[in-house]
Structure formats: structure tokens, C-alpha cells
Backbone as CSV, one residue per row, in Angstrom:
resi,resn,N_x,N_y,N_z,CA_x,CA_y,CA_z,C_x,C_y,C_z
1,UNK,152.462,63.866,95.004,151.903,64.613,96.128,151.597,66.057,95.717
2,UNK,153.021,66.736,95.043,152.787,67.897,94.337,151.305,68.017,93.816
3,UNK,150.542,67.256,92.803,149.822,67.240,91.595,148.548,67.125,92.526
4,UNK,148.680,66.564,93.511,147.281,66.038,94.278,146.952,67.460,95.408
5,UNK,148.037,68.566,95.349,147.676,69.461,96.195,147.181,70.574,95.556
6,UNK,147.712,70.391,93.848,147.512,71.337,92.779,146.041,70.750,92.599
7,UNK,145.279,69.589,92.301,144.292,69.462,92.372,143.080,69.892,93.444
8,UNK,143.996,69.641,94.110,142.424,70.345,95.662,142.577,71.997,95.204
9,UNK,143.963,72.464,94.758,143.568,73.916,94.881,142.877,74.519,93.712
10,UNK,142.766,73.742,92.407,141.958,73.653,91.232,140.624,73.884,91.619
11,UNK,140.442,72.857,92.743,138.606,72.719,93.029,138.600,73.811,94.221
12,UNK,139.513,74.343,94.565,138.607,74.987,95.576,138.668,76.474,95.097
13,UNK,138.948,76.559,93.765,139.313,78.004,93.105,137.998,77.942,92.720
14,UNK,137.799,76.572,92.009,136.531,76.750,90.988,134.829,77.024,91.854
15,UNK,135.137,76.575,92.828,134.118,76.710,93.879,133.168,78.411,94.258
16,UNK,132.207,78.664,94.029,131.265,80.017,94.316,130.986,79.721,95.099
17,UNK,130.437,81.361,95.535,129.873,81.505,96.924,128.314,82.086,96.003
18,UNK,127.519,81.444,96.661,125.848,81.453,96.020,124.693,82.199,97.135
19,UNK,124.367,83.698,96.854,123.125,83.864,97.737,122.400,83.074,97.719
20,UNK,121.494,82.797,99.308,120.048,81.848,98.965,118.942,82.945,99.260
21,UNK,118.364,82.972,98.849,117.128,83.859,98.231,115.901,83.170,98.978
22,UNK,114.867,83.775,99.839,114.341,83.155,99.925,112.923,83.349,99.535
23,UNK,111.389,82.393,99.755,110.283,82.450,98.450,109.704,83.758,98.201
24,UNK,108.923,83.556,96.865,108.589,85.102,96.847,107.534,85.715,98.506
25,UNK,106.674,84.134,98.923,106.028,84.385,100.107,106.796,85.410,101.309
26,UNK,107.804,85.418,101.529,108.523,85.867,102.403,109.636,87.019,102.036
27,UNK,109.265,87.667,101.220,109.194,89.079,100.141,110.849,89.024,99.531
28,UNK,111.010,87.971,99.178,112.421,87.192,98.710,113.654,87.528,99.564
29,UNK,113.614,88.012,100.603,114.785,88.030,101.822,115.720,87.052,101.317
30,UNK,117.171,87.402,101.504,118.236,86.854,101.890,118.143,85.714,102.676
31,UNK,118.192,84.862,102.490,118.375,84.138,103.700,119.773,83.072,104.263
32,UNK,121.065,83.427,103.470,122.172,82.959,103.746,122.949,82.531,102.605
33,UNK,124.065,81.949,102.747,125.068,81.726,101.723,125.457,80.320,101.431
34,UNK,125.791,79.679,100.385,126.336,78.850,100.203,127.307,78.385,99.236
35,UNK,127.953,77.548,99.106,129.349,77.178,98.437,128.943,75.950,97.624
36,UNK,129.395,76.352,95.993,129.392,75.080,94.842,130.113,75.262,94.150
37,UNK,130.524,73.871,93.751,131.806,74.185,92.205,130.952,74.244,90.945
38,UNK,129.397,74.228,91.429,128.620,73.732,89.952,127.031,73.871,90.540
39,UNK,126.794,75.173,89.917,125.386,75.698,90.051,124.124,74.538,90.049
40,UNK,124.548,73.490,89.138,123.309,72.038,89.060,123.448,71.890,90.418
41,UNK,124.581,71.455,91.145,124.463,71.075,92.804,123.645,71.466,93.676
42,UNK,123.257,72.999,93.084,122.661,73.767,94.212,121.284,73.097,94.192
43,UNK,120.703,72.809,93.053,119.387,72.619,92.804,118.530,71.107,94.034
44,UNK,117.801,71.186,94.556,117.037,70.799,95.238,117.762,70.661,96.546
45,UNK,118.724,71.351,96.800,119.680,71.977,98.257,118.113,72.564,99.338
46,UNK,118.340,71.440,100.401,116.949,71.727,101.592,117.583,72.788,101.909
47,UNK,117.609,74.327,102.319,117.861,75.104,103.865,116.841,75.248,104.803
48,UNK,117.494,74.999,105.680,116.097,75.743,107.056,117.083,76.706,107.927
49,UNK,115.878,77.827,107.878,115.838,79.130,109.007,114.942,78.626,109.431
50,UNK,115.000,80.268,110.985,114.116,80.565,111.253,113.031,81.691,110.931
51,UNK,111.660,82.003,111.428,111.140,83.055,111.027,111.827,84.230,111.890
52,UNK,112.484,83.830,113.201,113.015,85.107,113.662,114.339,85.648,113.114
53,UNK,115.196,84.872,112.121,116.124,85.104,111.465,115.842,85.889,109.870
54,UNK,114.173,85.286,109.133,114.083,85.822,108.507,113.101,87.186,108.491
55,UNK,112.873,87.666,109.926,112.055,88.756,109.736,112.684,89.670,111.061
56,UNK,114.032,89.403,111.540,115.028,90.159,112.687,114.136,90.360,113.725
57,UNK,112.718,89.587,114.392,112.116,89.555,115.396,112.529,88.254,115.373
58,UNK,112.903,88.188,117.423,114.021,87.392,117.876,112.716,86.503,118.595
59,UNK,111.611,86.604,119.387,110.492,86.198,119.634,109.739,84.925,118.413
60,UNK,109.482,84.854,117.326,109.958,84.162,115.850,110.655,82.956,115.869
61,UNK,111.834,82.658,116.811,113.124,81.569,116.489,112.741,80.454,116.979
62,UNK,110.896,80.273,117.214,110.684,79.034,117.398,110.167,78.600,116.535
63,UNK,109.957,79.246,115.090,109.555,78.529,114.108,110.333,78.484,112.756
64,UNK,110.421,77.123,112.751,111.334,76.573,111.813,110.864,76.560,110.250
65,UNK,111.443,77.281,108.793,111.399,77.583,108.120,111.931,76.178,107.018
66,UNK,111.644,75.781,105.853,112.490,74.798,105.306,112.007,75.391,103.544
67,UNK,113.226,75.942,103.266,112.728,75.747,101.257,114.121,75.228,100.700
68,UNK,113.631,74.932,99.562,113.987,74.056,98.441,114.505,75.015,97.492
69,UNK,116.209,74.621,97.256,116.404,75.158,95.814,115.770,74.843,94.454
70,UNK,114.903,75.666,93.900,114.282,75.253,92.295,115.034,76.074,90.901
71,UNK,115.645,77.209,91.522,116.218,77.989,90.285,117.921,78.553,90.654
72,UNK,118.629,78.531,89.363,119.816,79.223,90.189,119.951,80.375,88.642
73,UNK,120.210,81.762,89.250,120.539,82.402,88.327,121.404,83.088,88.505
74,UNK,122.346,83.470,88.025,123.994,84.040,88.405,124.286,83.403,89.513
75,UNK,125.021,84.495,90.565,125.309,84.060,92.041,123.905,84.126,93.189
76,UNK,122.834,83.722,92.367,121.491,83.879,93.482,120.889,82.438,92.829
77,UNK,120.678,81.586,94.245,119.972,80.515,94.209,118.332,80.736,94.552
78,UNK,117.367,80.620,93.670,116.043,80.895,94.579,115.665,79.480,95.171
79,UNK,114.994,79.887,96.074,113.997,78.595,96.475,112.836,78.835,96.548
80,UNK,112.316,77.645,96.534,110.590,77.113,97.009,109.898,76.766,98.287
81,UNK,108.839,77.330,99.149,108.575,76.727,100.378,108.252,75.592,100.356
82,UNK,108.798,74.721,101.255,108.556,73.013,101.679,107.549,72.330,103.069
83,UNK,108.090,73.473,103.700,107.456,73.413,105.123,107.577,74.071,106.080
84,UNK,107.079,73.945,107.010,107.386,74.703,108.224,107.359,74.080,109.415
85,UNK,107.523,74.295,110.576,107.728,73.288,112.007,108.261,73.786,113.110
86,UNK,107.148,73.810,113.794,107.471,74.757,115.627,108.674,73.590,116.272
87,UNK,109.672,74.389,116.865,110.395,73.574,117.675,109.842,72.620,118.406
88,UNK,110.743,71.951,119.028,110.301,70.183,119.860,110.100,71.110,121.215
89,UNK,111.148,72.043,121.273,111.294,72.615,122.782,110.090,73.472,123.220
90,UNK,109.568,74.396,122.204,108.420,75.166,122.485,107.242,74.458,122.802
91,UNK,106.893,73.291,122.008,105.784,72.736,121.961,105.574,71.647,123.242
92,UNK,106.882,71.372,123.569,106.800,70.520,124.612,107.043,71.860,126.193
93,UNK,106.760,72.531,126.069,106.778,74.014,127.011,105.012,74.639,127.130
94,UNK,104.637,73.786,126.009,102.758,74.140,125.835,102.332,73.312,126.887
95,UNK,102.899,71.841,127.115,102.211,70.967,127.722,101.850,71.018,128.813
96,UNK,101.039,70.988,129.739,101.184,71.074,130.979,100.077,69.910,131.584
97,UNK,100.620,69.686,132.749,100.037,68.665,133.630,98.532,68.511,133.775
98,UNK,97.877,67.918,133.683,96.324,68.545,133.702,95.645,68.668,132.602
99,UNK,96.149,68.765,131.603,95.214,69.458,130.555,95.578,68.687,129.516
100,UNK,94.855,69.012,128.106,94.882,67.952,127.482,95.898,68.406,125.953
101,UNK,96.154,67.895,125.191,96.920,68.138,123.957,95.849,67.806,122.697
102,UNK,95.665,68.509,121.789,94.382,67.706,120.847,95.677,68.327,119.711
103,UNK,95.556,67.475,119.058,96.373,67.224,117.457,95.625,66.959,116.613
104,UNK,95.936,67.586,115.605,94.846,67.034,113.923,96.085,66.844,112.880
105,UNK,95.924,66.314,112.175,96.376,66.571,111.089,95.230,66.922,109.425
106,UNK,95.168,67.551,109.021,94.291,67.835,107.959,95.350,67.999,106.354
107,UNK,94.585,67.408,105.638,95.477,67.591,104.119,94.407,68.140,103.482
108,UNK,95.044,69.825,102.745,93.883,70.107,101.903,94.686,70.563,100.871
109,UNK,93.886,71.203,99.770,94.443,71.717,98.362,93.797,73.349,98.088
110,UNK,95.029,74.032,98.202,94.796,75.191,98.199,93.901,75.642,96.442
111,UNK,93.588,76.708,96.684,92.630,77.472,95.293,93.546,77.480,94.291
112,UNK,95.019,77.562,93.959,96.106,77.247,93.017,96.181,75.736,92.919
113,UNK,96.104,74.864,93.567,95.940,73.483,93.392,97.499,72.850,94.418
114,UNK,97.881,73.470,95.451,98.948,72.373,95.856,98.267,71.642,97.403
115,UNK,98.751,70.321,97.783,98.179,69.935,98.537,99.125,70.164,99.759
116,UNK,98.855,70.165,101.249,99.412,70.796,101.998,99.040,70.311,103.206
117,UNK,99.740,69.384,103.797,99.640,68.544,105.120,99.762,69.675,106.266
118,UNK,98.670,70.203,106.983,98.687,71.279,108.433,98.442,70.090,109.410
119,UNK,99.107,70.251,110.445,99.073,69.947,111.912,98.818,70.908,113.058
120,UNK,97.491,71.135,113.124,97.278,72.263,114.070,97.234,71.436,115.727
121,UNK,97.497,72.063,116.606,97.584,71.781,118.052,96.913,72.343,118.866
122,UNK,96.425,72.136,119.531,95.212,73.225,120.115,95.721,72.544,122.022
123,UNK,95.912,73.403,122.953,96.227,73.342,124.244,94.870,73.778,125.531
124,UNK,94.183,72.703,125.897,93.420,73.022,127.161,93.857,73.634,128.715
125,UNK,93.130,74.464,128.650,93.580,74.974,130.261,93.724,73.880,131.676
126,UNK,92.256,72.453,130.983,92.190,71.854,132.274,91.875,70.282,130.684
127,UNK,92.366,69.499,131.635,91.750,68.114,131.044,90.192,67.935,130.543
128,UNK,90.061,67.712,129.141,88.838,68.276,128.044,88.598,66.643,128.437
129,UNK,87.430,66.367,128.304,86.458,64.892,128.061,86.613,64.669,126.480
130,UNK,86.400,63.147,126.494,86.282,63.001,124.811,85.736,63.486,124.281
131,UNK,84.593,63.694,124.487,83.370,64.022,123.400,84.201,65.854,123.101
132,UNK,84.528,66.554,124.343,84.863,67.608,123.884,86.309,67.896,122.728
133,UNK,86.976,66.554,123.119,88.335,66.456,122.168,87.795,66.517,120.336
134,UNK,86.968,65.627,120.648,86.504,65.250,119.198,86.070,66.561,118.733
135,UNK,85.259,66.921,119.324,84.624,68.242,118.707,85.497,69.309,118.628
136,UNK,86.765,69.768,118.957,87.647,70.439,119.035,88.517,70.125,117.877
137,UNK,89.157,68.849,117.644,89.420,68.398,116.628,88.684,68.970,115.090
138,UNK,87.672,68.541,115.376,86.743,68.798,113.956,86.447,70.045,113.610
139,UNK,86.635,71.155,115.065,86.593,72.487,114.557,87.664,72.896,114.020
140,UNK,89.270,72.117,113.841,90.169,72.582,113.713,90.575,72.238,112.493
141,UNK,89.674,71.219,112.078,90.076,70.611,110.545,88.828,71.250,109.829
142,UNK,87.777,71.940,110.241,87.172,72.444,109.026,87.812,73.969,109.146
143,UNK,88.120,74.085,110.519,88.590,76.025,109.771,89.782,76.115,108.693
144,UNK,90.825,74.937,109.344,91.784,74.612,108.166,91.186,74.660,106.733
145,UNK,90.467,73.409,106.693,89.442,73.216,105.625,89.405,74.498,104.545
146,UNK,88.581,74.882,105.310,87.456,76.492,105.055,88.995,77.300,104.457
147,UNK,89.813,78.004,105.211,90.944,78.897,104.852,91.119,78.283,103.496
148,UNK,91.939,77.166,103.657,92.935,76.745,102.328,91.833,76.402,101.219
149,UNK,90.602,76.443,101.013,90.241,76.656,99.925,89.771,78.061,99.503
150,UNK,89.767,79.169,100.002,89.800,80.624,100.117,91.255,80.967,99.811
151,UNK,92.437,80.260,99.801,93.647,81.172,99.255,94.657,80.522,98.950
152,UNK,95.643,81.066,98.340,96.411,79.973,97.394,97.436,79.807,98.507
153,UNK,98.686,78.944,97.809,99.391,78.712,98.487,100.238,79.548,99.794
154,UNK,100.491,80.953,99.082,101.316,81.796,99.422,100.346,82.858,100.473
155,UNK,98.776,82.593,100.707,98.216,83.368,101.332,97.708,82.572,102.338
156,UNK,98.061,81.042,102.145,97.752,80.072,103.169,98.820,79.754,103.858
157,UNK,99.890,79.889,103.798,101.614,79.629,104.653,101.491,81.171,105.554
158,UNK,101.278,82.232,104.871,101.365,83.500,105.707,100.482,83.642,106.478
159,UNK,99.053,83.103,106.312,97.666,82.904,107.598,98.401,81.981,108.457
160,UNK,99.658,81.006,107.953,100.210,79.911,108.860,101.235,80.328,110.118
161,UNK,102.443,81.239,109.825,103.250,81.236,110.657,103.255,82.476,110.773
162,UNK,101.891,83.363,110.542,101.824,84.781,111.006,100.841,84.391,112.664
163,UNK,100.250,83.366,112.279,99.872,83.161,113.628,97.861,83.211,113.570
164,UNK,97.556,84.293,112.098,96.612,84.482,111.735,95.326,82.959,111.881
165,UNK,95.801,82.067,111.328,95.137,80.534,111.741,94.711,80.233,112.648
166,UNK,95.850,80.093,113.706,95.761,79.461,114.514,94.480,80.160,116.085
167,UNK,94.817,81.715,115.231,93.910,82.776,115.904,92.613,82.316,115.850
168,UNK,92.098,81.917,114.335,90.682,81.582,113.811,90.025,80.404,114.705
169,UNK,91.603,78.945,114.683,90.753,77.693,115.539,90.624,78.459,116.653
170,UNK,90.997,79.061,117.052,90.794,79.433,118.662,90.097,79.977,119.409
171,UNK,89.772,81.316,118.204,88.021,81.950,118.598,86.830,80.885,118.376
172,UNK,87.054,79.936,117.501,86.010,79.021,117.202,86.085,77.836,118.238
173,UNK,87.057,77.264,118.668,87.089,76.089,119.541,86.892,76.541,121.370
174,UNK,87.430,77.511,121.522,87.109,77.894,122.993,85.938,77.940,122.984
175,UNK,85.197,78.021,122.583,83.410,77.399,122.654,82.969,76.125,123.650
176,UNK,83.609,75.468,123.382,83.671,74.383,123.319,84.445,73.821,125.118
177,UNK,85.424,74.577,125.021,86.212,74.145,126.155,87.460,75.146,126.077
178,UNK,88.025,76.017,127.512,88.575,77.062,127.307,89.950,76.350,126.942
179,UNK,90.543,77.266,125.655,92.006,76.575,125.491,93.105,77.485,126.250
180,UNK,94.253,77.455,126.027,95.145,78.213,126.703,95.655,78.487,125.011
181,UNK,96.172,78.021,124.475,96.772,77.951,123.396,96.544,77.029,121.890
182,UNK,96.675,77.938,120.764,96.721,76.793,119.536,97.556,77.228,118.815
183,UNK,98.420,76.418,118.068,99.559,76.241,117.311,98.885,75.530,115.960
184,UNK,99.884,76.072,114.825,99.807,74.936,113.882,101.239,74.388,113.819
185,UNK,101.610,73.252,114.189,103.055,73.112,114.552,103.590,72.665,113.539
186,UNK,103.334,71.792,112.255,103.969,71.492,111.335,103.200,71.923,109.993
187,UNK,103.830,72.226,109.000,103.111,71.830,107.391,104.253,71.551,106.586
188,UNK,103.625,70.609,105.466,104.638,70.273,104.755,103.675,70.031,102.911
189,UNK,104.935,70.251,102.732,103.762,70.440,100.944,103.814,69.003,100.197
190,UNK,102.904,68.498,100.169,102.663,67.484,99.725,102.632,67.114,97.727
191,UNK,102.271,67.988,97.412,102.384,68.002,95.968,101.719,69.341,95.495
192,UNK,102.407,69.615,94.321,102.517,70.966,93.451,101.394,70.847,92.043
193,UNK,100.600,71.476,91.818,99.704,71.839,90.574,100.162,70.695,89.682
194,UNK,100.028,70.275,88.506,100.471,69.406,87.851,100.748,70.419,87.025
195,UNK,100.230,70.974,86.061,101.137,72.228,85.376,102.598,73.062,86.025
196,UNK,102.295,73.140,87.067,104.059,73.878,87.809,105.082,72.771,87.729
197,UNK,104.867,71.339,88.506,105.616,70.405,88.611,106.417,70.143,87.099
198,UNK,105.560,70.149,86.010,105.995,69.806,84.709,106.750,70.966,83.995
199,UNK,106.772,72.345,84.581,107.447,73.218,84.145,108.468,73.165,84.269
């Protein structure tokens, strides 16, 4: 019993406490702490914040942050962005009775080469007709379009959850039919340059 209590206290000596660092996109902020007996562990460790946690605007905490440990050096783990994703609660607070919800999903490949699944959302004031859905849709997957081949990864996530995007479908689609609101509610990175991945 002795030997088995001397063992837990072995491992929990050997155990660090590891900054998580977060991407260079997000001007490498702190973004919390974590515990390993063995720096390899840390490596492909998911965290998710928020943006109102990582930029101390409390307005922010509906959008959900997710990176990836790729490097650990001393007591600082860096990571990589993975994705991003508006709460269930906010987005279901867009909806309203009457009006319509238009969703896209678009996959494009930024000017650095990573590919990058956006889900933009676009919110009608009053119930849109098909023909106007469609066309709303399609304005929302070419402005996507259009951006992410104009900027690399790190200038296409910050047009994302700065809000800058979603600004663009919106001057362009209220044309069309007045919206109340557009979101890009999810992205997620689909694959990395083939030169980075192999590094």
C-alpha cells in the first residue's frame, strides 16, 4: 500500500504545469494552463475559448474558439487554429418566427493553400420566397469565394470572427431581400498546404 502511494506521489511530482499559447492569428495571447507528466502528451491537445476570453470584451463569449497543440517548447505549448463556432444559444436567439434562415456551407482554399469549410448564415426580417433564398445563398458563397482567395489563412479567420465577412454578405445580399442579420457560424480547417503538413 506504502509503495502504491509512493508511486502516485512520483507521478504527480513529475507532472508540469504548461502555458497554452495561443495562434500567431490572435497575436499569441495566453490562453490558459495545462498539466503533463510528458510534453509529447501535450501535442495535438484540442482547447477551446472564447473570443471574449481571448480579447477581455465580454460581448465576444458567443464565439467559440478551438486550436490544436502543434509545438511544445519549454513550459509554453503553441497551438494551431482548427475552427471556430457561434454558440447553439445565440444562433438559435437569431431565429425568429416569420422569417427565414438561409445556410451555406462553402469550402474554399485560401492564397497559402489551406482548405477551409465556412458556414455563413444570413437572417431575413420577413419570410424570403425561394427564388430569393437561392439567390442569397449564392451571394454568400461567392463573397466567401472572392475573400478567401484574396488572403491567406490568418487574414481570412480575422475577416471571420472580427465580423468583417459577414459585414460584406450583407451589404451585398440585402439587395435582394432585407436581412436582419448574417453570421458565419462555423469554420473548420479542412486540410493544411502539403509542404506545412510534411514539416
Amino acid at each position: 500500500m506504502a509503495r502504491r502511494t509512493q508511486r502516485k506521489a512520483d507521478r504527480a511530482k513529475a507532472k508540469q504545469w504548461y502555458k497554452i499559447i495561443g495562434p500567431e492569428m490572435f497575436g499569441r495571447s495566453p490562453v490558459g494552463e495545462t498539466v503533463a507528466n510528458d510534453p509529447a502528451k501535450l501535442m495535438g491537445r484540442v482547447i477551446e475559448t472564447t473570443l471574449g476570453d481571448l480579447t477581455n470584451n465580454f460581448s465576444k463569449q458567443n464565439t467559440k474558439l478551438r486550436f490544436k497543440v502543434d509545438r511544445v517548447a519549454g513550459d509554453s505549448a503553441y497551438t494551431k487554429f482548427i475552427g471556430h463556432e457561434m454558440t447553439t444559444d445565440y444562433i438559435r436567439s437569431l431565429v425568429k418566427r416569420r422569417t427565414s434562415r438561409i445556410d451555406s456551407i462553402v469550402d474554399v482554399t485560401t492564397n497559402d493553400g489551406y482548405t477551409v469549410r465556412v458556414k455563413p448564415s444570413c437572417f431575413t426580417v420577413k419570410r424570403a420566397r425561394a427564388n430569393q433564398v437561392k439567390t442569397i445563398r449564392e451571394i454568400a458563397r461567392q463573397v466567401v469565394q472572392e475573400k478567401a482567395g484574396d488572403l491567406d489563412l490568418n487574414g481570412l479567420i480575422q475577416e471571420i470572427v472580427l465580423g468583417k465577412l459577414s459585414l460584406e454578405i450583407y451589404r451585398d445580399a440585402k439587395e435582394i431581400y432585407p436581412l436582419r442579420r448574417v453570421e458565419v457560424r462555423k469554420t473548420q480547417i479542412l486540410s493544411e498546404p502539403v509542404a506545412q503538413s510534411a514539416s
